[in-house]
N, C-alpha and C positions, 0 to 999 in steps of 0.2 A: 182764328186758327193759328195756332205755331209754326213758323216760319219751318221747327225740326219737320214738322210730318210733309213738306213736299221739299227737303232735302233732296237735288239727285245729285251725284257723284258725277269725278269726269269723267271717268270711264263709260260711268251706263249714258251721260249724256250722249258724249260720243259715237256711242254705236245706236242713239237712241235715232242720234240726227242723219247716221247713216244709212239706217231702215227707211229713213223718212225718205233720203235723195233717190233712193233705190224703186220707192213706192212699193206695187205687186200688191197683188190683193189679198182680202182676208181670207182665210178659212172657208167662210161662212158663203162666201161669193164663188172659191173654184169648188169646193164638197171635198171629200175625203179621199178620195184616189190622186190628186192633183196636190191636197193638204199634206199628206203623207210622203209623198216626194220633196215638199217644200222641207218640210219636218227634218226631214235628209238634208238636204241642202244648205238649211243652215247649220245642223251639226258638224259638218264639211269645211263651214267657213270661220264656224265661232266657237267649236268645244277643245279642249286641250287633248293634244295626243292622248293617248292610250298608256300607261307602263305597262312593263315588261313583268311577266308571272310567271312563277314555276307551272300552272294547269288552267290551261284555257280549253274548255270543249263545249262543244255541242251534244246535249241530250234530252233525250222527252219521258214524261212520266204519265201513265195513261189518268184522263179526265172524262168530263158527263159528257162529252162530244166529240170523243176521240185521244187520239194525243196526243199531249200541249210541249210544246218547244222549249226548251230552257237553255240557260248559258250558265257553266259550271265553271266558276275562278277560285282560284288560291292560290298563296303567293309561297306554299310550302308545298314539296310533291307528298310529302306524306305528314298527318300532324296526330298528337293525343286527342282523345274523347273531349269534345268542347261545344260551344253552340254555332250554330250556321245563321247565316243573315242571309233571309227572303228578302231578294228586292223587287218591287214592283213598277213597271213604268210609268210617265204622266204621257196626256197627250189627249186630255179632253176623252177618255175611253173610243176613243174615233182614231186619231194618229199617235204616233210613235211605238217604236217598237224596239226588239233586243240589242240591234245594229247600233242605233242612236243613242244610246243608253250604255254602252261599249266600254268608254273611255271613263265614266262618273264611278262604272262597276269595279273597275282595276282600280279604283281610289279607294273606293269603298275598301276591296280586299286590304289591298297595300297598306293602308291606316289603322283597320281596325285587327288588322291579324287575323282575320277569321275568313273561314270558307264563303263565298256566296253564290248561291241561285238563284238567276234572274229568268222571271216569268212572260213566256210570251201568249198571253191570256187573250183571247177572242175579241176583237174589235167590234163598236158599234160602226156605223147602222145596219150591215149585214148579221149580224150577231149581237140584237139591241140585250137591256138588263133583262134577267141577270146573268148571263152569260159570261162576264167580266169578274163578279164574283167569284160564280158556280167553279170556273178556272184555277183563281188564284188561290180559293180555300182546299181542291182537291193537287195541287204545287203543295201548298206549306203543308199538310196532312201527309205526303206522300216521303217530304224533307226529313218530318220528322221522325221516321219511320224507319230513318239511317238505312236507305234502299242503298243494294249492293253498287250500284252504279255510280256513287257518290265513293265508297270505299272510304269513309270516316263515320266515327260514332259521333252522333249526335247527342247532345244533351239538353239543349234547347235551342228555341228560336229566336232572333232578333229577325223584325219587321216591317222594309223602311220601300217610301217609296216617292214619289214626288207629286204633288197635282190631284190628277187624276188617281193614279198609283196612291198617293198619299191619302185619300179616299178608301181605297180596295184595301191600303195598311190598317186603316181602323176596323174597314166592318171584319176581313180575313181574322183579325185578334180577337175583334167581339165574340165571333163564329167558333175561335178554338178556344175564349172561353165559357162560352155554354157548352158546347161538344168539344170535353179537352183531346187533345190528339195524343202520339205514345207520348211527345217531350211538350213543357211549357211552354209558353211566348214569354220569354224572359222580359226583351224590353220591345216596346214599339216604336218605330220614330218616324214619322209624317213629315215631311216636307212641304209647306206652302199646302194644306191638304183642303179639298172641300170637306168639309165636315157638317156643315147646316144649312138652310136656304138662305143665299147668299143675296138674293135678291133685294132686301131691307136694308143691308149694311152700306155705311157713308165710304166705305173704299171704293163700293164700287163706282157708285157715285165721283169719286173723287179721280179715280184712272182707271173710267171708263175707256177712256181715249189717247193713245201715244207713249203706253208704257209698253207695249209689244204683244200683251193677252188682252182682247176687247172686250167689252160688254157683249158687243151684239155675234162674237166667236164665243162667247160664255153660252149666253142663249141659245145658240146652233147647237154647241156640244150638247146640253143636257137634252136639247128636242130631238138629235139620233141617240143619244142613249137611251133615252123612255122609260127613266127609269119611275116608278111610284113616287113621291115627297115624304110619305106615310110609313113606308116602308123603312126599319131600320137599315137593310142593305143598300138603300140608297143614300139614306142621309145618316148617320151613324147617329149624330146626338141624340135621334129620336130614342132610342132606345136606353134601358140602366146599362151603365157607365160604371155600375157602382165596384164593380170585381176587378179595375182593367188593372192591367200590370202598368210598371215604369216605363214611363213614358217621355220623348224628349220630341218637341215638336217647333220647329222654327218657320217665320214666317219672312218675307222681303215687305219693305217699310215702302214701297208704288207699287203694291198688287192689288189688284182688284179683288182677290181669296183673302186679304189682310186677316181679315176680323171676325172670317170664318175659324183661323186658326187661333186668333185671340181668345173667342167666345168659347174651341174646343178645350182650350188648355186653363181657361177657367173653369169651366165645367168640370173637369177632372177633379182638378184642386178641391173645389166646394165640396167634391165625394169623396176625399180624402187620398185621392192614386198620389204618386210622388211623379212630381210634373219637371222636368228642367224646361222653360221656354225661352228661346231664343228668335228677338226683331230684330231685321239686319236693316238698319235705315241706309237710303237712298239706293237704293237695288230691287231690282225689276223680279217679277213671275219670271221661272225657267233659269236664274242663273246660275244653278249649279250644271248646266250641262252649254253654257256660253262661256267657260273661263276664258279659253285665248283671246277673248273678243271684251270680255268684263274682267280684268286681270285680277283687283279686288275680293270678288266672288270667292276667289281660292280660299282668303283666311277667311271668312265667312262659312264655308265647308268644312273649313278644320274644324273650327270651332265648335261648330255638328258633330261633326266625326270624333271629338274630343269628349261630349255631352255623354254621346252612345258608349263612348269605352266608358266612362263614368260610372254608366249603372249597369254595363253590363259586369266589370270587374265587381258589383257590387252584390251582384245575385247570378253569377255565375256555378 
């Protein structure tokens, strides 16, 4: 094997070694009300402030379970008819939430000029699949819909998310394209995303252990998610692929998700969608939301953030 593919950086080394001095357990060991606080905790110690927006608010848009929470950013108090970017969180559909996801959201606005809505969709194991779905596709349906409460016209959608999120990015776009909503999903863009049974692939294999997302915190999440394997809402590639829109999907070069996101962004290709993919070698699962901590990580995000204005100026 090539010496590139277990590349790590000093940066992630450093904070790799400092998780290690610290210990604390996994996920999988405290469960999800303990997990979820951790989750917090380290965004506290490792994500980059926040910028400063012209519109930060708090609102909810009603769903199959009530009504679901959002965080409404942009970095202009008022803008022309344009598309809005859904963002969806990761966090193993078990933890993370809007709070933690905070400061990545104000980047998101800040770089890409455009409005965003971030979805606080139903957590597993209290609310197993698809409840995670059910969420985030009545979010982007409701986005598109230029609801009075947003006070901009929408024209389409961009739909990016991380992980987990970066999962609910694909099946949410599959969903609006079978059942189109009033605007497009112009572009999609998955971060580090599960996309197939990850189970067989040699990343996981490879940083199972010590890159900060585990094998055996991999296996816990999906056993409280519950979600089907069979099911395209669970694993997206199960399904045609063949309609998806422009798509830019990056992956971190010590994730255990590796090749999950390799294998989605070939698959696209092979059906002809227009793919940018982007591997960020020697960088860990989760580091677009560790910059203070993985300092690196940042032009790694622009770079993303660069990819999405790409195609979105392209089919805008």
């Amino acid at each position: 094997m090539a010496d590139t593919e277990h590349f790590v950086r000093d940066d992630v080394r450093g904070f790799l070694d400092m998780l290690e001095q610290i210990g604390g357990k996994g996920v999988e060991e405290v469960g999800a009300v303990e997990g979820r606080v951790q989750m917090k905790t380290m965004g506290q110690l490792a994500e980059a402030p926040p910028r400063d927006l012209a519109v930060k608010k708090d609102l909810t848009c009603p769903g199959p379970a009530g009504d679901i929470p959002l965080r409404f950013y942009d970095a202009k108090e008022t803008r022309d008819a344009g598309p809005c970017v859904v963002f969806i969180h990761g966090g193993g559909f078990v933890i993370g939430d809007i709070e933690v996801y905070d400061s990545l959201c104000t980047e998101i606005a800040h770089q890409l000029d455009l409005p965003v809505v971030s979805v606080e969709y139903r957590l597993a194991p209290e609310h197993p699949f698809p409840a995670a779905p059910d969420d985030c596709e009545a979010a982007a349906r409701w986005v598109a819909s230029s609801p009075e409460a947003l006070g901009r016209e929408i024209t389409g959608l961009v739909i990016t998310g991380d992980s987990a999120g970066g999962n609910l990015t694909i099946v949410t776009t599959n969903q609006l394209v079978n059942e189109p909503a009033d605007v497009p999903v112009i572009v999609q863009a998955p971060i580090y995303p599960v996309a197939s049974d990850v189970s067989q692939h040699r990343s996981l294999k490879d940083f199972a252990e010590g890159f900060l997302l585990t094998g055996a915190a991999m296996a816990w999440f999906t056993e409280q998610y519950g979600g089907d394997p069979k099911d395209p809402r669970n694993t997206p590639m199960v399904g045609d692929c063949s309609n998806t829109p422009p798509t830019v999907v990056c992956t971190a070069g010590l994730d255990p998700l590796r090749d999950s996101g390799r294998e989605y962004a070939s698959h696209l290709i092979q059906q002809g969608t227009e793919v940018i993919y982007l591997e960020f070698p020697g960088i860990i699962h989760g580091f677009t939301t560790l910059r203070k901590a993985i300092p690196s990580g940042q032009k790694d995000l622009d770079a993303f953030l660069d990819a999405i204005k790409l195609m979105v100026e392209r089919y805008r």
